[in-house]
C-alpha positions as a Python dict, from the first residue, in 0.01 Angstrom:
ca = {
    (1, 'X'): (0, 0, 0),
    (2, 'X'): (212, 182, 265),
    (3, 'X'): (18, 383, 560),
    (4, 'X'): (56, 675, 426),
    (5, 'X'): (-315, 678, 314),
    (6, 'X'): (-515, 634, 646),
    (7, 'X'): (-839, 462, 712),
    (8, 'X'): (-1146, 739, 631),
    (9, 'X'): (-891, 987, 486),
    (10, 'X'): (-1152, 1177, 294),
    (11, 'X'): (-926, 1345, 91),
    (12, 'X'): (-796, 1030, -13),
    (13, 'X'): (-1136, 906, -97),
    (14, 'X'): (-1216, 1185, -261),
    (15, 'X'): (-890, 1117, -485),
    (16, 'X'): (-997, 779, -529),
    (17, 'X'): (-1341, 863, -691),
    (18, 'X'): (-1230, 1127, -893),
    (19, 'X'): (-937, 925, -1077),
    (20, 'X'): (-1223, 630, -1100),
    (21, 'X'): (-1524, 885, -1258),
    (22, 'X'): (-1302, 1131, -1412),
    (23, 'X'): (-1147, 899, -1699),
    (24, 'X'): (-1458, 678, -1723),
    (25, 'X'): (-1631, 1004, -1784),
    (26, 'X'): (-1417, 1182, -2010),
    (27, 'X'): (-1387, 839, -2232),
    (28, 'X'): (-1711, 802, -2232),
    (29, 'X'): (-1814, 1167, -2361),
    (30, 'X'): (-1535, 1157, -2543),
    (31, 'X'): (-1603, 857, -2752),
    (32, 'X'): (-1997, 999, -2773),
    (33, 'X'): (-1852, 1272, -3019),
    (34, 'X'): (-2028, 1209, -3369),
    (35, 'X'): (-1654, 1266, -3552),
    (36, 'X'): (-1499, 1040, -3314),
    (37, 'X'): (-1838, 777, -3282),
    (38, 'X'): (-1797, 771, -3636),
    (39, 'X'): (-1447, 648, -3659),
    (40, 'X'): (-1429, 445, -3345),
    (41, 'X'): (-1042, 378, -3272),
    (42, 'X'): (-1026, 431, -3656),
    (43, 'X'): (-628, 439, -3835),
    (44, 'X'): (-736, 524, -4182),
    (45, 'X'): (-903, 891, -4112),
    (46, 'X'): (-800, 1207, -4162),
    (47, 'X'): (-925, 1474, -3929),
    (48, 'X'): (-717, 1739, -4105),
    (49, 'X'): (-952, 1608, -4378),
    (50, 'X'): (-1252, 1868, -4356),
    (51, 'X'): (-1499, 1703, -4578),
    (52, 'X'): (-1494, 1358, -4327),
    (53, 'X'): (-1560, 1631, -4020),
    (54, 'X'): (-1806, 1814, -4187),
    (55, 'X'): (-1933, 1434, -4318),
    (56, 'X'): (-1930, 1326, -3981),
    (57, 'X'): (-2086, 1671, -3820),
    (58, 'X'): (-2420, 1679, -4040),
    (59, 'X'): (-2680, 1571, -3869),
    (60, 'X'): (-2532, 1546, -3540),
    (61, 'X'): (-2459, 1903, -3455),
    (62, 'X'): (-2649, 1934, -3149),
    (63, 'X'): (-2540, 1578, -3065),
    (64, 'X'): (-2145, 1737, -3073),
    (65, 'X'): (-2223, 2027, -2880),
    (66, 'X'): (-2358, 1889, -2629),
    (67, 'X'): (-2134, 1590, -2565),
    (68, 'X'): (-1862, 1891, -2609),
    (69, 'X'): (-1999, 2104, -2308),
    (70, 'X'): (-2016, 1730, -2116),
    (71, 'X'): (-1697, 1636, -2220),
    (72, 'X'): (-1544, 2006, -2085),
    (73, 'X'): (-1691, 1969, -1755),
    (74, 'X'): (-1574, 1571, -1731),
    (75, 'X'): (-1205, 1735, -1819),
    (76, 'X'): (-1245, 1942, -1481),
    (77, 'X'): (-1217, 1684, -1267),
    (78, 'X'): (-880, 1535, -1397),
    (79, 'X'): (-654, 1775, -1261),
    (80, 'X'): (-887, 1762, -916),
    (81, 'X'): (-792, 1381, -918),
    (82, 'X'): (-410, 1469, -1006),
    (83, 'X'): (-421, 1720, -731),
    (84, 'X'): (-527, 1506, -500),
    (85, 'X'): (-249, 1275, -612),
    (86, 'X'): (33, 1553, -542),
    (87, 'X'): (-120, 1594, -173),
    (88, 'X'): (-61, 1252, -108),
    (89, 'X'): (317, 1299, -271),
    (90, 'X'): (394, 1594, -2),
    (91, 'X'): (539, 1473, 242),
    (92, 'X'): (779, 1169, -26),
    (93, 'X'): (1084, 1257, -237),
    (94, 'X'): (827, 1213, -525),
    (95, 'X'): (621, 1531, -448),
    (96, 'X'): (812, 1740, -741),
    (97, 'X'): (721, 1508, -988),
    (98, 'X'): (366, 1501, -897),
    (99, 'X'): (324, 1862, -849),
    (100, 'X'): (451, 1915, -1210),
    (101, 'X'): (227, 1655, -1321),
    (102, 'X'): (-55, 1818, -1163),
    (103, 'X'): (40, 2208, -1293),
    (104, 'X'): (59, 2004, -1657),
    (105, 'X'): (-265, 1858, -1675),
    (106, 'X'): (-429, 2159, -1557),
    (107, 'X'): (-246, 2330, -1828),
    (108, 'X'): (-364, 2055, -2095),
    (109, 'X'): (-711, 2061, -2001),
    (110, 'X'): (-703, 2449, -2011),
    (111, 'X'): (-611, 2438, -2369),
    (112, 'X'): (-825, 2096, -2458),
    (113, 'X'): (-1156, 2324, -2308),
    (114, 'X'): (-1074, 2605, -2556),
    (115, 'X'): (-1066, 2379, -2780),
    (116, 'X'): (-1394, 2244, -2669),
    (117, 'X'): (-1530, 2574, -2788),
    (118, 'X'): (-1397, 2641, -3087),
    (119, 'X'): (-1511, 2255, -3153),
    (120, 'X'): (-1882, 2416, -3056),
    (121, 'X'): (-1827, 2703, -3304),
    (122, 'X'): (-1750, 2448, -3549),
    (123, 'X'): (-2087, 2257, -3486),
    (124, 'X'): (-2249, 2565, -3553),
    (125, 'X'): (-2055, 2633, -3836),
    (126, 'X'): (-2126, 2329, -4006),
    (127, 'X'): (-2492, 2337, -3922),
    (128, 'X'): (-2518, 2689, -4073),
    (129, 'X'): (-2373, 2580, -4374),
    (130, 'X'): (-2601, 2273, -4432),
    (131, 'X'): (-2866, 2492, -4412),
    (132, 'X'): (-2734, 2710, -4659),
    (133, 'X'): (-2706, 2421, -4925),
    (134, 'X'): (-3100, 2351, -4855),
    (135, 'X'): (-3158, 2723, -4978),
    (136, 'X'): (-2935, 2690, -5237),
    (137, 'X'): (-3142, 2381, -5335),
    (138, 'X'): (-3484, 2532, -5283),
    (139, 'X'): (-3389, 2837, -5480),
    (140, 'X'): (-3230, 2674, -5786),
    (141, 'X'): (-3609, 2451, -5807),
    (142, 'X'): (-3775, 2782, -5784),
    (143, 'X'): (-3550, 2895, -6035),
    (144, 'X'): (-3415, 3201, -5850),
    (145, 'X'): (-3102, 3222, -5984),
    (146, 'X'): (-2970, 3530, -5743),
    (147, 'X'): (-3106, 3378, -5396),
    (148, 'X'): (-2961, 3069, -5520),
    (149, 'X'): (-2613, 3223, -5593),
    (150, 'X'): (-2613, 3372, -5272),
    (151, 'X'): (-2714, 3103, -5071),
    (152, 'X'): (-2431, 2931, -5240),
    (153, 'X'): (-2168, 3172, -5169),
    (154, 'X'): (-2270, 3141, -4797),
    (155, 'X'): (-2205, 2779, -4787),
    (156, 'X'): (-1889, 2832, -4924),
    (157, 'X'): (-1740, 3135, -4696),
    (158, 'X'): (-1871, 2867, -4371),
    (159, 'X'): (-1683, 2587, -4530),
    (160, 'X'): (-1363, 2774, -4547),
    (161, 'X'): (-1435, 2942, -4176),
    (162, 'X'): (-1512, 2556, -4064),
    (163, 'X'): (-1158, 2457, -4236),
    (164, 'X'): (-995, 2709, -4009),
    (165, 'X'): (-1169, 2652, -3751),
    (166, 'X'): (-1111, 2255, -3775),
    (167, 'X'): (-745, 2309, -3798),
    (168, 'X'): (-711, 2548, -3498),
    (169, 'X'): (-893, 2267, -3287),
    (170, 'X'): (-665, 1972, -3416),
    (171, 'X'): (-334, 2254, -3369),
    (172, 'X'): (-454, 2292, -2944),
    (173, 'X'): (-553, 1900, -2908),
    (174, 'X'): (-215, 1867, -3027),
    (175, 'X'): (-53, 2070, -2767),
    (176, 'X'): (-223, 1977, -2507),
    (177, 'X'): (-193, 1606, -2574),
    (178, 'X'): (166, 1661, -2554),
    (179, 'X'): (160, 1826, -2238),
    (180, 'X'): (-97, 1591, -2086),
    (181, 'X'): (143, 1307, -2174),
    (182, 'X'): (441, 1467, -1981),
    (183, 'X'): (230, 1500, -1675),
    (184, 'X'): (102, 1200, -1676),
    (185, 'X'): (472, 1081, -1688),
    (186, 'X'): (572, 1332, -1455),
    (187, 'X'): (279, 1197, -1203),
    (188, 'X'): (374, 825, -1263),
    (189, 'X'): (738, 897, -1182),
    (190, 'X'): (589, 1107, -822),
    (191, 'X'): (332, 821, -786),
    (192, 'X'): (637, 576, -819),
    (193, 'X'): (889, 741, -534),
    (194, 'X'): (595, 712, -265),
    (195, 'X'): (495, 422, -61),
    (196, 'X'): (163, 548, -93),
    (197, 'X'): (83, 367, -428),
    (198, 'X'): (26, 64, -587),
    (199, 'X'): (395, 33, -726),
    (200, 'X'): (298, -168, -1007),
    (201, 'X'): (34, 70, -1131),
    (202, 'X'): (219, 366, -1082),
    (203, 'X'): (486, 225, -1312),
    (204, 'X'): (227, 98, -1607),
    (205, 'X'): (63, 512, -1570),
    (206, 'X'): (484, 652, -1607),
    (207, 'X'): (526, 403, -1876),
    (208, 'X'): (171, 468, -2002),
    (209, 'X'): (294, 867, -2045),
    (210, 'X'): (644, 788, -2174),
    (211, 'X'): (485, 600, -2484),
    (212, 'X'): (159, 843, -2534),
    (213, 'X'): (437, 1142, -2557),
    (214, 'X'): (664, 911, -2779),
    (215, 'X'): (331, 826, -3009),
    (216, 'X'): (168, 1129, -3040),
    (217, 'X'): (541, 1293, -3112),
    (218, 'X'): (567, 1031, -3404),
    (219, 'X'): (199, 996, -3537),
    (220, 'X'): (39, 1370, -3447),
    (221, 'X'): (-363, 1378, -3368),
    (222, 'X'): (-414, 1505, -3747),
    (223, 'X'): (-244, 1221, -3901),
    (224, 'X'): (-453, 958, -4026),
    (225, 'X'): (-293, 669, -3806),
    (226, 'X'): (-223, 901, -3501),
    (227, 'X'): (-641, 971, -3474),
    (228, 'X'): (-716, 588, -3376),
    (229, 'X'): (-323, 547, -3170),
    (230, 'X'): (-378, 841, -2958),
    (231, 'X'): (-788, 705, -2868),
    (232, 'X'): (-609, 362, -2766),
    (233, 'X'): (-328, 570, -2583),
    (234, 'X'): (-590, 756, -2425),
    (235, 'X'): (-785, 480, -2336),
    (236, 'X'): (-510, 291, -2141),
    (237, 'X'): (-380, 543, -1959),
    (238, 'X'): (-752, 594, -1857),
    (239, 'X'): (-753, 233, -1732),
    (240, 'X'): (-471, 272, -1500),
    (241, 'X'): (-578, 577, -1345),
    (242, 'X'): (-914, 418, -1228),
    (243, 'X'): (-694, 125, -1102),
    (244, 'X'): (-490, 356, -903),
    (245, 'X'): (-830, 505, -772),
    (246, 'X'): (-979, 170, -651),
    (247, 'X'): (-674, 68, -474),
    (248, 'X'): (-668, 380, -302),
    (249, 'X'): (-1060, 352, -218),
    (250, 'X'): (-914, 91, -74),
    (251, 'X'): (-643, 142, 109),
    (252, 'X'): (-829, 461, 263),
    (253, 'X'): (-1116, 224, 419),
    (254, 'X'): (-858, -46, 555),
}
């Protein structure tokens, strides 16, 4: 570590704990998802697949939306870290790189918390429908053949909106995967040119980005071996970004 980052810098602290708690909390939420809890790291499922969603869904809607909201907010704090990152990159030959990395990640998380919500829609969706399919149940043993019919046709129409709905969330986690991957590159390249950082961590986060944008380029999030690639990407790049954060807690109480 340089002296760039001085002893009680705040902001610098501040940068610290937010790349250490922002990842940890993001994975964490992240992981708490019942479609993604239920196919932990997982290379052989299909998220375009809407009956494993919808599988994976029943039961644990509230579970989703919840996690979903927490996950959103955890989001927010990555480009606060990344920000704080750039600040630290104004003054080095580095500072373009981590100023784009930082206007890409806030663009990523933009479109991953839209996402978010249409994921919540989803939830509801999906809970909706299973209710339906209890009607539809109760009404055929009751032998009403109309409610039952009905209640039937319900189900249906919400497992076609979920469909949709399922591929319009997998279509922005795309996207914004992509772009998330670039600024992380973009912000291990900045992180590299300043004698701020950890030079060996800087390097692992650029190389970290490079390969998660080569990966998720070559296996999308849809694809049945890109769903468990992209959680490992996601989960190293996560690792080196609270490195960076407790060797800058560090260096700012030196």
């Amino acid at each position: 570590m340089a002296d760039k980052i001085k002893k009680g810098d705040w902001s610098a602290q501040t940068t610290g704990i937010l790349l250490i708690v922002g990842p940890i909390l993001t994975i964490l939420f992240n992981s708490l998802n019942p479609i993604n809890a239920a196919n932990a790291f997982s290379f052989s499922f299909s998220p375009d697949k809407i009956d494993g969603v919808i599988s994976a869904l029943s039961g644990n809607e509230s579970n989703s939306q919840i996690f979903g909201l927490l996950l959103t907010i955890s989001l927010l704090l990555l480009p606060l870290a990344i920000g704080g990152i750039s600040r630290i990159c104004q003054d080095d030959p580095g500072r373009k790189w981590a100023a784009f990395g930082f206007v890409l990640t806030i663009i990523a998380v933009a479109i991953w918390a839209v996402a978010n919500g249409i994921g919540l829609s989803l939830a509801q969706a999906v809970s909706d429908m299973g209710g339906l399919m209890s009607a539809t149940i109760q009404a055929q043993a009751a032998g009403n053949a109309q409610a039952a019919g009905e209640a039937a046709a319900g189900a249906q129409a919400l497992g076609l909106s979920a469909g949709i709905m399922n591929g319009i969330v997998l279509g922005a986690h795309q996207m914004a995967t992509t772009i998330f991957m670039i600024g992380t590159l973009s912000t291990g390249i900045g992180m590299t040119m300043s004698s701020a950082f950890n030079t060996n961590i800087s390097r692992l986060i650029a190389l970290g980005g490079l390969v998660g944008l080569i990966l998720v380029l070559i296996y999308p999030v849809s694809s049945d071996p890109g769903f468990g690639i992209v959680g490992i990407m996601f989960l190293v790049i996560s690792i080196k970004f609270v490195a960076a954060g407790v060797t800058i807690l560090r260096a700012s109480r030196k």
